[in-house]
C-alpha positions as CSV (number, residue, x, y, z in Angstrom):
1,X,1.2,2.5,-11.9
2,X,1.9,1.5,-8.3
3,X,2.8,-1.9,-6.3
4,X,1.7,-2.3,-2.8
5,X,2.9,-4.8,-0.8
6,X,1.2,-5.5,2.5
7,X,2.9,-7.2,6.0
8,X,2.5,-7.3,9.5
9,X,-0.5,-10.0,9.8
10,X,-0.6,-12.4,11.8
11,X,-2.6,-14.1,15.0
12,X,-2.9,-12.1,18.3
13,X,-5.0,-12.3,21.2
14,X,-7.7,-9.7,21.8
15,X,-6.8,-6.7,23.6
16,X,-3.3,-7.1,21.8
17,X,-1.9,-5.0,19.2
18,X,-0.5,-5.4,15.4
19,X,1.2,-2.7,12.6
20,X,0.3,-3.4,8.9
21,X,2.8,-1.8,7.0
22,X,2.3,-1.1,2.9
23,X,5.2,-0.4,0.7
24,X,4.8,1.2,-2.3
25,X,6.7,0.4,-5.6
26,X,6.9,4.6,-6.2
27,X,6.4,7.7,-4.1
28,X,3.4,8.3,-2.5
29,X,4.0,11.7,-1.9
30,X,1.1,12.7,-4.4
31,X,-1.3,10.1,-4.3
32,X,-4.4,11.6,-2.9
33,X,-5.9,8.9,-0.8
34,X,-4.0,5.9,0.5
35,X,-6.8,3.0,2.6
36,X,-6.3,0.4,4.6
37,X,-9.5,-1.9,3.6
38,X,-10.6,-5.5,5.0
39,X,-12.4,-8.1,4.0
40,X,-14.1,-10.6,7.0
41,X,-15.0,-14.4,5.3
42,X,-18.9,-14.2,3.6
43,X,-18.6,-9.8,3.7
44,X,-18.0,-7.6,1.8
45,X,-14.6,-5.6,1.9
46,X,-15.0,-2.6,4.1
47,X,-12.9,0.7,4.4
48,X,-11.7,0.7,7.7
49,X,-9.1,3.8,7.4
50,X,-7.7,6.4,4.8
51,X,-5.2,8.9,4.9
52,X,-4.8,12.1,2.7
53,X,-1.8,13.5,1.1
54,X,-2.6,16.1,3.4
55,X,-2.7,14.0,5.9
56,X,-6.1,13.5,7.2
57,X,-7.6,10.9,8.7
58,X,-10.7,9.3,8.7
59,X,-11.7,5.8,10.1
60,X,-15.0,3.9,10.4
61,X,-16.4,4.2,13.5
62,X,-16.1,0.5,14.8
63,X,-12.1,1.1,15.2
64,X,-11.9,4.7,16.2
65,X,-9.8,5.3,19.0
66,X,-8.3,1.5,18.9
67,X,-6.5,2.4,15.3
68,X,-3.9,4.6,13.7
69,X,-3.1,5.1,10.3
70,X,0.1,7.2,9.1
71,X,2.4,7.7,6.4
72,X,5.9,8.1,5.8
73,X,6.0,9.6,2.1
74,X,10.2,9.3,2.9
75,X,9.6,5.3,2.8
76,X,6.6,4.8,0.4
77,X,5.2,3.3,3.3
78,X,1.6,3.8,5.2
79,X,1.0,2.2,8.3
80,X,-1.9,0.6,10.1
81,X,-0.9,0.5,14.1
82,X,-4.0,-1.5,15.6
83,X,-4.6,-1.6,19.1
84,X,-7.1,-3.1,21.8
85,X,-7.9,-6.0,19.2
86,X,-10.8,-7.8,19.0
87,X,-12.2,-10.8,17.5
88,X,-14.3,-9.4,15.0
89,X,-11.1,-6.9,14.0
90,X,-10.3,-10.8,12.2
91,X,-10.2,-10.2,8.2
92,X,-7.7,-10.0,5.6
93,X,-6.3,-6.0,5.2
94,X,-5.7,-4.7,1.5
95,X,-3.7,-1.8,1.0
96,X,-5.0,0.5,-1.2
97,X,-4.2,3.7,-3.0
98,X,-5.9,5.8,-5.2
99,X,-4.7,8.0,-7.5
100,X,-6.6,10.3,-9.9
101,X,-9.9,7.7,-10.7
102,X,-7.5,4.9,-10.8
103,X,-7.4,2.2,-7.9
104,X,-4.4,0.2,-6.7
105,X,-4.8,-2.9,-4.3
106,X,-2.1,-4.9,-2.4
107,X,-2.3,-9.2,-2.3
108,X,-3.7,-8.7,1.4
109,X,-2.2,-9.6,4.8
110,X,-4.5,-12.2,7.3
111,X,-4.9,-10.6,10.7
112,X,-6.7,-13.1,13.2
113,X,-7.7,-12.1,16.3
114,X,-7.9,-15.0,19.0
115,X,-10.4,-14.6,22.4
C-alpha cells in the first residue's frame, strides 16, 4: 500500500514553467514504474511520463523535450519539471505508481495553462 500526494499546480502563462512534485507515503526505491498521468475536461487520462526504478524515461511525444520527470528515492518523491508550457499542457496531473500488477493514484493537482 502506497499514498501519493500530488502539488505544484497551478495557472501559468504559456511558454512558462511549473514542477509537480508526488510524495509517497513509503519508499519508492522498489516500485517499478512511477507516472505522471493527465486528464484534459471531456478526455480520457493520458500517460504523459514514467520513470523506472532503473531510471528510465519515457514520455509521450507531445511533451518531449519541454518535460522532465525524476526521482529522488531519498525523499519518496518524483518530480514533474514542465517547461515551454502551452495551452493544451492544461489538465489535471495524477501521480501514479505501480507496483507488481497493483496501481496507486494521487487526488490530482490542476495545472492551467493561460495564452
Amino acid at each position: 500500500q502506497v499514498q501519493l500526494v500530488e502539488s505544484g499546480g497551478g495557472l501559468v502563462q504559456a511558454g512558462g514553467s511549473l514542477r509537480l512534485s508526488c510524495v509517497a507515503s513509503r519508499s519508492i526505491s522498489s516500485i517499478n514504474f512511477m507516472r505522471w498521468y493527465r486528464q484534459a475536461p471531456g478526455k480520457q487520462r493520458l500517460l504523459v511520463a514514467q520513470i523506472t526504478s532503473g531510471g528510465v524515461t519515457t514520455y509521450v511525444d507531445s511533451v518531449k523535450g519541454r518535460f522532465t520527470i525524476s526521482r529522488d528515492n531519498a525523499k519518496n518523491t518524483v518530480y514533474l519539471q514542465m517547461n515551454s508550457m502551452k495551452p493544451e499542457d492544461t489538465a489535471v496531473y495524477y501521480c501514479n505508481a505501480r507496483s507488481g500488477p497493483i496501481d496507486y493514484w494521487g487526488q490530482g493537482t490542476q495545472v492551467t495553462v493561460s495564452s
